[in-house]
C-alpha positions as CSV (number, residue, x, y, z in Angstrom):
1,X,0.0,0.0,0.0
2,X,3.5,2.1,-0.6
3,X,5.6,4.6,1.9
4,X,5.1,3.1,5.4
5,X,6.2,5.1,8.0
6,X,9.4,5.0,9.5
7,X,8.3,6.8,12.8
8,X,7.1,4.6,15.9
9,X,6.3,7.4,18.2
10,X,6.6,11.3,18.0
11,X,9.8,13.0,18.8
12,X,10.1,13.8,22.5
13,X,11.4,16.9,23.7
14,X,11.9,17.7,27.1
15,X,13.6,20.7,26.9
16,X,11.0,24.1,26.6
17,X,9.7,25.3,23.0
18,X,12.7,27.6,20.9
19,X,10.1,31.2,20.5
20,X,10.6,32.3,24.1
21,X,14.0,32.2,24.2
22,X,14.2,33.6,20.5
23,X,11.5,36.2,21.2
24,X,13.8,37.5,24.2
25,X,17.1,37.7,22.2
26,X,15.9,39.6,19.2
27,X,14.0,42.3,21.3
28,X,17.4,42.5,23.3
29,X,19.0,43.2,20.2
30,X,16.0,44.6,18.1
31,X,13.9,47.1,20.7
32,X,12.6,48.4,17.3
33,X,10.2,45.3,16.7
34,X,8.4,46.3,19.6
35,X,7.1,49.0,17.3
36,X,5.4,46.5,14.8
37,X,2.9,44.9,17.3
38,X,0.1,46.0,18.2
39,X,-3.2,46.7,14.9
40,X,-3.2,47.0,11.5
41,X,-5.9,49.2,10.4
42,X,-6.4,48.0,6.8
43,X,-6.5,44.1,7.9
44,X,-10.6,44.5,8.7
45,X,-10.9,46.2,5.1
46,X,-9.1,42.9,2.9
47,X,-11.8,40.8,5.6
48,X,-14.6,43.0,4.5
49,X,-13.9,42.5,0.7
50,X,-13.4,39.0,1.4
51,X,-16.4,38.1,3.1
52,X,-18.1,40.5,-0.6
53,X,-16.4,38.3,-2.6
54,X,-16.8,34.8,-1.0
55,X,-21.0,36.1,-0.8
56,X,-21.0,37.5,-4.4
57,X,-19.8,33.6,-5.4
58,X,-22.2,32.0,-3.0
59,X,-25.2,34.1,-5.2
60,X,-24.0,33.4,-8.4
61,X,-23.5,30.1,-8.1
62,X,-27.0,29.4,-6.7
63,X,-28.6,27.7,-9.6
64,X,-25.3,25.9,-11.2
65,X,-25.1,22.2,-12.0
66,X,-23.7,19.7,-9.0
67,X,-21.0,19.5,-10.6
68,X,-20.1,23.2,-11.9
69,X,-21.2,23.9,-8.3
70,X,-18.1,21.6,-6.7
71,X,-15.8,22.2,-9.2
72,X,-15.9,26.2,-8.9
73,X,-15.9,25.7,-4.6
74,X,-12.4,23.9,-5.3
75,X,-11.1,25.8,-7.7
76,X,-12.6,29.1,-6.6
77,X,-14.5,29.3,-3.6
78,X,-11.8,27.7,-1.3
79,X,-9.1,30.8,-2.5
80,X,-11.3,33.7,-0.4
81,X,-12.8,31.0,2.0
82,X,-8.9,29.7,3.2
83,X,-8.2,33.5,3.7
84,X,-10.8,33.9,5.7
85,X,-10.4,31.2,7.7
86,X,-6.6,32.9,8.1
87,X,-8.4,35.9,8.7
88,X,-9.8,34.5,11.8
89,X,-6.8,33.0,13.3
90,X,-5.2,36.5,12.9
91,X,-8.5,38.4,14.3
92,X,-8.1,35.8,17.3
93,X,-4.5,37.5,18.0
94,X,-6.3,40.7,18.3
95,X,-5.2,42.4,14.7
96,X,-8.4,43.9,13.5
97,X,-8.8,46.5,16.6
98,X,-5.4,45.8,19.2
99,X,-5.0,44.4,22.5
100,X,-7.8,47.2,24.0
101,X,-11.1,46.2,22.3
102,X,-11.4,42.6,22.7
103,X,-15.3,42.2,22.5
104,X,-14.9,44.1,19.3
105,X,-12.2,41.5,17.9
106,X,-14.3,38.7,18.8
107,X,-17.6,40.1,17.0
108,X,-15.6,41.0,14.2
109,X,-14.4,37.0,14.1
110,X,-17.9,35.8,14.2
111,X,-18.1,38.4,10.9
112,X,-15.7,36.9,9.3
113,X,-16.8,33.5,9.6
114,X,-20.3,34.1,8.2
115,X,-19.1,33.2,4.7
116,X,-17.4,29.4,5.8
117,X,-20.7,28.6,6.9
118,X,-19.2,26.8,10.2
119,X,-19.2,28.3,13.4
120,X,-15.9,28.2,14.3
121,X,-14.3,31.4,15.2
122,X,-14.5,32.0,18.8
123,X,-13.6,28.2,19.6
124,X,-10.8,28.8,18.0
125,X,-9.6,31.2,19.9
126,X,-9.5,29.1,22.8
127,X,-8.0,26.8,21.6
128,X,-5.4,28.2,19.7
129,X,-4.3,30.2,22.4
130,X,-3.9,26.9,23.6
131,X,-1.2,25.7,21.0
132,X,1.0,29.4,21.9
133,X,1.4,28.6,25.3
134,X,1.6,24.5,25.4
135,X,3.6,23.6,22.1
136,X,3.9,20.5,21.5
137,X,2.8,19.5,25.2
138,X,0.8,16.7,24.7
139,X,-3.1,16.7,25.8
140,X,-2.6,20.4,26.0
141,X,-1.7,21.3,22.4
142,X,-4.5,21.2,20.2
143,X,-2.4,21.4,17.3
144,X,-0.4,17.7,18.0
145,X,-2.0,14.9,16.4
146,X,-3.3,12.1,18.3
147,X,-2.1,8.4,19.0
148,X,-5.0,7.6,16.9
149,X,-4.2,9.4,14.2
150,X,-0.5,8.8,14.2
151,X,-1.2,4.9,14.1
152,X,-4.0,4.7,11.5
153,X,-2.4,6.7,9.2
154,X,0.4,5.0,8.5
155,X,1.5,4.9,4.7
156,X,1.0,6.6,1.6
157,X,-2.6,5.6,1.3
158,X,-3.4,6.6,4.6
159,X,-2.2,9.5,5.2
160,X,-3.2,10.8,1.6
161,X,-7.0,9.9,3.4
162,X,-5.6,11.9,6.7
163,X,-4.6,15.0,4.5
164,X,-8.2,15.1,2.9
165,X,-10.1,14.6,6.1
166,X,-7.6,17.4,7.5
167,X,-10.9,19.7,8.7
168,X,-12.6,17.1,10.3
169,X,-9.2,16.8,12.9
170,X,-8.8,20.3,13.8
171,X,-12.2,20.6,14.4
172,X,-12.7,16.9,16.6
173,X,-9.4,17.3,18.0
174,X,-9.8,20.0,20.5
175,X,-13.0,18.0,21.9
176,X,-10.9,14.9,22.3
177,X,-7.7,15.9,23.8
178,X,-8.8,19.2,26.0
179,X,-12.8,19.6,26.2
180,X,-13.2,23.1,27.3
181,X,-17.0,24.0,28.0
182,X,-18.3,26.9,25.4
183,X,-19.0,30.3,26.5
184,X,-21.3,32.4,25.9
185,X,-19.9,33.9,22.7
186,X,-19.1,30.7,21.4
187,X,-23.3,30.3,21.6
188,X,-23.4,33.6,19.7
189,X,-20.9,32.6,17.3
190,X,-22.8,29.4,16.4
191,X,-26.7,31.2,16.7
192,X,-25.2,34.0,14.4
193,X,-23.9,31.2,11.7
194,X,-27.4,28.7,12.1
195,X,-29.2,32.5,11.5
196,X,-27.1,33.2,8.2
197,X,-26.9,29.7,6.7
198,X,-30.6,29.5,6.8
199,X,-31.0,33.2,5.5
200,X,-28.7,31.9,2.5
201,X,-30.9,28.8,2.1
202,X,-34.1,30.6,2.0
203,X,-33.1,33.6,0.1
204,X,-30.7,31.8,-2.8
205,X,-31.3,28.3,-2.3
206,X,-29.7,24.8,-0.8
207,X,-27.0,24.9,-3.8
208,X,-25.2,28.6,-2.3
209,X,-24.7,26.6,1.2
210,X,-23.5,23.5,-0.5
211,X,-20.9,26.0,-2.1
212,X,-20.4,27.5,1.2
213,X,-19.3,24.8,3.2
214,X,-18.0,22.6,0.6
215,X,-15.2,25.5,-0.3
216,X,-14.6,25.8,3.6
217,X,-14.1,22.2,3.6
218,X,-12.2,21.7,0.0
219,X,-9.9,23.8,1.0
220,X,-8.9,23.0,4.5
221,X,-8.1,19.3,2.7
222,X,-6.2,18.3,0.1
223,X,-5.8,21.5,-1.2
224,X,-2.6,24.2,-2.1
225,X,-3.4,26.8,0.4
226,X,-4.5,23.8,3.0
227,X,-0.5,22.9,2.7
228,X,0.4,25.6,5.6
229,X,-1.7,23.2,7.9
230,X,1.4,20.7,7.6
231,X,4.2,23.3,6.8
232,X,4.4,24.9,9.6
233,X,4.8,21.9,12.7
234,X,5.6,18.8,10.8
235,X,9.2,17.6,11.7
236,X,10.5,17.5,8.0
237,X,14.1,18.1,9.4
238,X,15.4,16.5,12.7
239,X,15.2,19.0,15.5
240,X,13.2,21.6,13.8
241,X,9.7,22.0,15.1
242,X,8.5,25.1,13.5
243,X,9.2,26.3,9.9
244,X,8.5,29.0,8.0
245,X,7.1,29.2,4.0
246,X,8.5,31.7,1.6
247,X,6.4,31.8,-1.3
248,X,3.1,33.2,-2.8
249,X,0.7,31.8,-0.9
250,X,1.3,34.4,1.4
251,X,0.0,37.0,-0.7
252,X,-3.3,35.4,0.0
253,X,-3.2,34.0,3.1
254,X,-2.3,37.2,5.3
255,X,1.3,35.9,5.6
256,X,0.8,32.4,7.6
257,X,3.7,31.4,5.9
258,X,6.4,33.7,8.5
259,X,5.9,31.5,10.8
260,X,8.7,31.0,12.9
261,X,8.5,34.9,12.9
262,X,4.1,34.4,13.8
263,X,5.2,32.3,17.1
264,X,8.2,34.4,18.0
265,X,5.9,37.7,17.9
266,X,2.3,36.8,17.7
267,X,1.3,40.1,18.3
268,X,2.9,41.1,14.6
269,X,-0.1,41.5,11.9
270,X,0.9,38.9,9.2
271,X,1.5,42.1,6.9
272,X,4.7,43.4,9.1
273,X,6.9,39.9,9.6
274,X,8.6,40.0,6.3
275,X,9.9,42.9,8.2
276,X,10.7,40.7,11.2
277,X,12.4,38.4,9.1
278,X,14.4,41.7,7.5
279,X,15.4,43.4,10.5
280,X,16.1,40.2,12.8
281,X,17.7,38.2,9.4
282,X,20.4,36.1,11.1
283,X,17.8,34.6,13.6
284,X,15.4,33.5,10.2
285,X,17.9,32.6,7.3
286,X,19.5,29.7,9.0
287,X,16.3,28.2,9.9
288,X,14.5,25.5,7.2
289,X,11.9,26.6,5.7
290,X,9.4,26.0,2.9
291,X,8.5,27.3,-0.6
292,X,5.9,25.2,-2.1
293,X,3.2,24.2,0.0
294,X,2.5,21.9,-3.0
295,X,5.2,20.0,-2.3
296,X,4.7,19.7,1.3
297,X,1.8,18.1,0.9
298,X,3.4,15.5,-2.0
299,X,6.6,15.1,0.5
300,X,3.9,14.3,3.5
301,X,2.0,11.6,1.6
302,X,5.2,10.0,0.0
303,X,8.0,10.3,2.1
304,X,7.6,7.4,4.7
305,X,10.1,9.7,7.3
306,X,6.5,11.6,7.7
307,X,3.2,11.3,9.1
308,X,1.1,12.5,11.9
309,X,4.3,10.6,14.2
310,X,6.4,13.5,13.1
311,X,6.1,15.9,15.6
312,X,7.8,17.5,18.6
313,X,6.3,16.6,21.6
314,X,6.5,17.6,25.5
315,X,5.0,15.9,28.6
316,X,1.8,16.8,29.7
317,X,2.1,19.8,31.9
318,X,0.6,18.9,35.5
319,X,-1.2,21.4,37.5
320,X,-1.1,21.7,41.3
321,X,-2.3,24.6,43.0
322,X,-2.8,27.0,40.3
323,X,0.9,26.4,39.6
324,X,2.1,24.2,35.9
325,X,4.7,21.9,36.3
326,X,6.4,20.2,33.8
C-alpha cells in the first residue's frame, strides 16, 4: 500500500519550545520590533472585501449544476474562504482592533466566519491560544496529532485519506484531547452562523450553502493553500519543530507562511513579519523553511520519514495549586 512510515512514536522533547527564548534575544537586540505589534488598520478592510467576494460567489452560483457547483468551490471558492479562515486566526491574535477592544475583535471574528458557513471562530480562539502557550505538550496542544491518528495513518494511502479529512481533525481534536465547555460567545458565534446559513438557504437556495461549506471544507483538505496546515509543525528536518514558507501563498493567506516569525511575535499582523524576518535576518535565514506548500503536501504523503508521528512533543504539563509543572 506504498511509503510506510518509519516513525514509531513522536519525537520527545523535554527541553521548553525555541520562540521564548528567541523572542527575548531579538528584542534584546532589536527594541525596534516592539514598534510592529500592536493593529493594522487596513486588515478589517481585505476581511470585509473577502467576506463581498466569497458572498458575491455563494449568489452566483445558486442555480449551477452539481458539478459546476463543486468544481468552482475547489477551484474558486476555497481561495477567499482559506483566507478567511486565516483571517480569523489573525483576528483571534487581536489584529483587527489591538489588545484594548477585545469584545470588538471577537464580534468582528464571528463576521468573518459568516461566509465558511461553520461556526468556528471563537472556539478557536480558545484553543489556539492553547497551541502558543503549550507547544507540542501533549493533551494540552491542540495542534499535535493524536495516538490515533499517528497509528492509523500509517503509509501513503493513509495519510493521503488523513490529508483530505484534515478539517474534520482540527475541528474533533480540541474535543478529544482538551474539552473546554463553550462560553457564551461561542453560543453567539454558532446562533449567528445557524441564523445566516438558513438566511442563504431561504433567500438563494440549498446549492449557495453547499458551495459555502463545501469550499470551507475543500480547502482545508487536500488543497494548495490547506498545505500551511502541515508546513508549519511537521518535523520534516530532525530537530526543527516550526518552519517558516516563503512563497506566494502568502499573498493570499495574510502571511501564515512567516511562521517562525508568527510564534516568536504573535502580536505582529501577518502584513509586518517580512519585516521581522528583515530586520532580525540572522535569527530566520539559517532556519528550514518551505516554498511550495504543494510539495509539502506530496513530501507528506510520500515520504515514509512523515506522518502524523512527526512531531515535537512535551509531557503533559501537571497542574497543582494553580501552579504548571512540567
Amino acid at each position: 500500500m506504498g511509503g510506510q512510515v518509519t516513525r514509531c512514536d513522536f519525537e520527545w522533547s523535554y527541553t521548553a519550545e525555541p520562540h521564548a527564548t528567541r523572542r527575548k534575544e531579538i528584542l534584546a537586540k532589536y527594541p525596534e520590533i516592539k514598534r510592529l505589534m500592536g493593529s493594522d488598520p487596513s486588515f478589517k478592510y481585505e476581511i470585509l472585501s473577502l467576506i463581498a467576494v466569497q458572498f458575491a460567489l455563494t449568489f452566483l452560483l445558486r442555480d449551477a449544476s452539481w458539478t459546476i457547483l463543486l468544481l468552482s468551490a475547489y477551484f474558486i471558492g476555497a481561495f477567499p474562504s482559506h483566507a478567511l479562515i486565516v483571517g480569523v486566526h489573525d483576528i483571534c491574535h487581536n489584529i483587527p482592533f489591538g489588545n484594548g477592544r477585545p469584545l470588538l475583535n471577537r464580534l468582528f471574528g464571528i463576521l468573518a466566519n459568516l461566509p465558511t458557513g461553520i461556526p468556528s471562530s471563537i472556539a478557536f480562539k480558545k484553543y489556539h491560544l492553547l497551541h502558543h502557550r503549550y507547544m507540542g505538550v501533549e493533551e494540552m496542544d491542540p495542534d499535535l496529532p493524536t495516538s490515533f491518528e499517528a497509528r492509523m495513518f500509517y503509509n501513503s494511502i493513509t495519510k493521503l485519506v488523513w490529508v483530505i479529512l484534515q478539517p474534520f481533525w482540527y475541528a474533533l481534536r480540541p474535543l478529544v484531547i482538551n474539552p473546554i465547555a463553550p462560553n457564551g460567545l461561542e453560543i453567539l458565534n454558532i446562533v449567528v452562523q445557524f441564523a445566516v446559513n438558513c438566511a442563504v438557504v431561504y433567500l438563494w437556495g440549498v446549492k449557495s450553502l453547499v458551495f459555502m461549506v463545501s469550499s470551507t471544507i475543500l480547502g482545508a483538505g487536500l488543497h494548495p493553500m490547506a498545505g500551511h496546515f502541515i508546513a508549519e509543525h511537521y518535523m520534516f528536518e530532525e530537530g526543527f519543530e516550526t518552519y517558516s514558507y516563503y512563497g506566494p501563498g502568502n499573498y493570499l493567506t495574510f502571511n501564515v507562511g512567516y511562521h517562525n516569525e508568527h510564534h516568536d511575535f504573535p502580536s505582529i499582523p501577518g502584513s509586518k513579519l517580512p519585516l521581522v524576518k528583515k530586520i532580525a535576518a540572522e535569527y530566520y535565514d539559517n532556519l528550514p523553511y518551505h516554498t511550495s506548500w504543494i510539495k509539502v503536501m506530496w513530501d507528506f504523503i510520500i515520504d515514509p520519514r512523515i506522518g502524523p508521528y512527526a512531531r515535537v512533543k512535551r509531557p503533559k504539563v501537571k497542574k497543582r495549586k494553580g501552579v504548571e509543572l512540567a
